[in-house]
C-alpha positions in Angstrom: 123.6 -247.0 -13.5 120.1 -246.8 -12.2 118.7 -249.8 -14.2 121.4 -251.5 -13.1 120.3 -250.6 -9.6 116.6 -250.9 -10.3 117.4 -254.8 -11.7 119.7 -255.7 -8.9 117.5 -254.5 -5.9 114.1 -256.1 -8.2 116.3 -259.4 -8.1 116.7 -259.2 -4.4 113.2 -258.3 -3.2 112.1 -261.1 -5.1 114.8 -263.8 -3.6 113.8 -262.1 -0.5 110.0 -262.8 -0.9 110.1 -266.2 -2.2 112.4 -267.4 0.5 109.2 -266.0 3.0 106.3 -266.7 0.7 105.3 -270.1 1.9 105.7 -268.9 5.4 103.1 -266.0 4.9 99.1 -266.0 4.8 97.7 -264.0 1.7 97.5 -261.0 3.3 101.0 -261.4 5.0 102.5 -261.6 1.4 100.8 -258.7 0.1 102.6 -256.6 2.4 106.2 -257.8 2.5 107.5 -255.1 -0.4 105.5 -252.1 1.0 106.8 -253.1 4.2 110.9 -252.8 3.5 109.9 -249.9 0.6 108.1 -247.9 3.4 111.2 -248.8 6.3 113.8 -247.3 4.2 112.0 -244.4 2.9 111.1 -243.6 6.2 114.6 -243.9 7.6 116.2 -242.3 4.9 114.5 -239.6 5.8 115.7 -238.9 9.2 118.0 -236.3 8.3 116.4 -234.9 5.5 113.8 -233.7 8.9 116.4 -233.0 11.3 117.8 -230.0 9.1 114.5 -229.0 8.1 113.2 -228.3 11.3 116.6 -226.9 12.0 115.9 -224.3 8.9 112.6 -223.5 10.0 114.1 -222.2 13.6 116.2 -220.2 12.0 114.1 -219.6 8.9 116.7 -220.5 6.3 114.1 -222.8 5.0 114.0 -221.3 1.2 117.4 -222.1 1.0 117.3 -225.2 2.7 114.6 -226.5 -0.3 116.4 -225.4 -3.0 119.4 -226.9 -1.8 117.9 -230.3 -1.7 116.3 -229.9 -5.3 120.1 -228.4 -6.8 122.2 -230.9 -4.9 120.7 -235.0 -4.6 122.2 -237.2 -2.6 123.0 -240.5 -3.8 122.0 -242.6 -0.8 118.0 -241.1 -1.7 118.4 -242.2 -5.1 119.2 -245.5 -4.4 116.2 -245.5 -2.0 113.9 -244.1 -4.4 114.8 -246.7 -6.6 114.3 -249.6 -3.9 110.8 -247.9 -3.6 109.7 -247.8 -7.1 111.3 -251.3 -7.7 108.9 -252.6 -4.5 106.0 -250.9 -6.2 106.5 -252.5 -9.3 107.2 -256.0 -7.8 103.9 -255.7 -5.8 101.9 -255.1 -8.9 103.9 -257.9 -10.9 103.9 -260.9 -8.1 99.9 -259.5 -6.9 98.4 -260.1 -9.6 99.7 -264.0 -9.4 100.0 -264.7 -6.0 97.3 -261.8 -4.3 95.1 -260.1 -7.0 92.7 -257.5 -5.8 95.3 -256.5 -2.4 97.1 -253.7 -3.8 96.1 -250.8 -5.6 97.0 -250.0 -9.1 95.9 -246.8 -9.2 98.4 -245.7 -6.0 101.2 -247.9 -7.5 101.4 -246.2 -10.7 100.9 -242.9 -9.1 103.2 -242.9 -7.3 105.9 -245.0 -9.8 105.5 -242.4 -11.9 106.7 -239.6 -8.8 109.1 -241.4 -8.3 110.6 -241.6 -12.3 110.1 -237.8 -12.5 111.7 -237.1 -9.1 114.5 -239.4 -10.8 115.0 -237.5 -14.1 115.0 -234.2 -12.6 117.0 -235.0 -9.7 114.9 -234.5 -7.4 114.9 -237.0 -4.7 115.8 -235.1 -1.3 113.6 -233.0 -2.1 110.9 -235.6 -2.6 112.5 -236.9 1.0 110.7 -234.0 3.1 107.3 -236.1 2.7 109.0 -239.2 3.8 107.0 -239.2 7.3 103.8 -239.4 4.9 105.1 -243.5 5.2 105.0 -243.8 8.7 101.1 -244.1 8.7 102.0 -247.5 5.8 104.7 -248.7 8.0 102.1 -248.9 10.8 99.6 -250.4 8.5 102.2 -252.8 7.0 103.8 -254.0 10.7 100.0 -254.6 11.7 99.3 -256.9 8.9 102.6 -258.9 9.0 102.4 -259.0 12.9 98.7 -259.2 14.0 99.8 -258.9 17.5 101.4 -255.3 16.7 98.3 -254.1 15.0 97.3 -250.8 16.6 93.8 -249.2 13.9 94.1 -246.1 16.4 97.5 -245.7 15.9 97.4 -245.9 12.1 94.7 -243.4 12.1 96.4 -241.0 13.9 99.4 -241.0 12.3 97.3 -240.7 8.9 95.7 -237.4 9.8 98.9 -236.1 11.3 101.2 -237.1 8.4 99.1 -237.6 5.6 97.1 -234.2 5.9 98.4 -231.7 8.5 102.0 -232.5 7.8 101.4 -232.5 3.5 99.8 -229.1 3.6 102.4 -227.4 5.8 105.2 -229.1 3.4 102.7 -227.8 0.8 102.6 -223.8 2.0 106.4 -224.0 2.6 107.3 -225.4 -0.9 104.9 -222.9 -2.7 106.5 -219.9 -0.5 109.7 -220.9 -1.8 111.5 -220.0 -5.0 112.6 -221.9 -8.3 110.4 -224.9 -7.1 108.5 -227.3 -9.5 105.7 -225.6 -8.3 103.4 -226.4 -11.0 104.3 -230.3 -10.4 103.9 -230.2 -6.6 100.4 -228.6 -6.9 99.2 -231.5 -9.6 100.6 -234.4 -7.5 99.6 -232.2 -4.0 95.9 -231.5 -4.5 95.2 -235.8 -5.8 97.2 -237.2 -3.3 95.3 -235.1 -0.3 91.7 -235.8 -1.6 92.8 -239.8 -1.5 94.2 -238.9 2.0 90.9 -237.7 3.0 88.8 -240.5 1.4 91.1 -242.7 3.4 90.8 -241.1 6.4 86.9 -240.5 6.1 86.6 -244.8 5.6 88.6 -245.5 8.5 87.0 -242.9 10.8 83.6 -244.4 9.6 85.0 -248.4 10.1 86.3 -247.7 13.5 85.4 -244.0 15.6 81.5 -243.4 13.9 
């Protein structure tokens, strides 16, 4: 069921982008999969957020965790495979249509996150960083809508979401029992230093 998923959706992101492509600069069109990948993951994760925050308050949050990793919802594996179908389309149509915009290195990364959140059915869980996309919505809205482009705004969001928020999902996950803990911490400690080397270029290009 989830190739059949992962085929349909890679069928309909590309319909979708070739009915836009000829209406898009080259750096309009290197955006338009991260753009709907990073709306949905960010929106599916709306609730997953409400009822953490609700846990923390009443500091049920153990359970809370290892209810998402025993129990996956559907509707965030269908997401997860939107997102990993996006990731692989961008790497597929970029290298024809806008070689040298995208990164293979984060692609990959995080295609291969998103296969193991998969297997071990794992995907709400993987939901509590979905505000880690809010700073590549930003980005992405900016670069399809110049008008909306806000470098301040993207920047901010990246040091609240991309470091403060990862390390306190971070120390809650390690505090909490029968967690992939060993997993989290190999995919935790890369993703933060590439955080910080993204951070440190954008503070240099536009604060320093």
């Amino acid at each position: 069921m989830d190739l059949l998923f992962f085929i349909g959706f890679t069928c309909i992101q590309i319909i979708i982008y070739f009915l836009l492509r000829d209406h898009l600069n080259l750096k309009q069109k290197s955006w338009v999969f991260l753009l709907g990948a990073s709306i949905l993951f960010v929106l599916g994760g709306i609730p997953i957020l409400i009822n953490f925050f609700k846990s923390i308050s009443t500091n049920t949050y153990k359970e809370y965790f290892q209810n998402l990793y025993n129990n996956e919802s559907s509707l965030h594996r269908i997401i997860t495979l939107w997102f990993i179908s996006s990731l692989f389309l961008d790497c597929v149509i970029g290298m024809v249509d806008y070689p040298g915009k995208f990164s293979w290195f984060h692609h990959i990364f995080y295609i291969f996150n998103g296969l193991f959140a998969l297997y071990y059915k794992g995907t709400s869980l993987a939901f509590l960083l979905s505000p880690i996309e809010i700073p590549t919505l930003i980005y992405a809205i900016g670069n399809m809508f110049p008008n909306l482009r806000s470098n301040l705004l993207f920047g901010t969001t990246m040091i609240l979401f991309r470091i403060l928020y990862e390390v306190i999902i971070y120390i809650y996950l390690m505090a909490t029992p029968n967690m992939p803990k060993m997993y989290i911490s190999s995919v935790f400690f890369p993703t933060i230093i590439l955080h910080i080397n993204w951070i440190y270029k954008w503070a240099t290009k536009y604060v320093f």
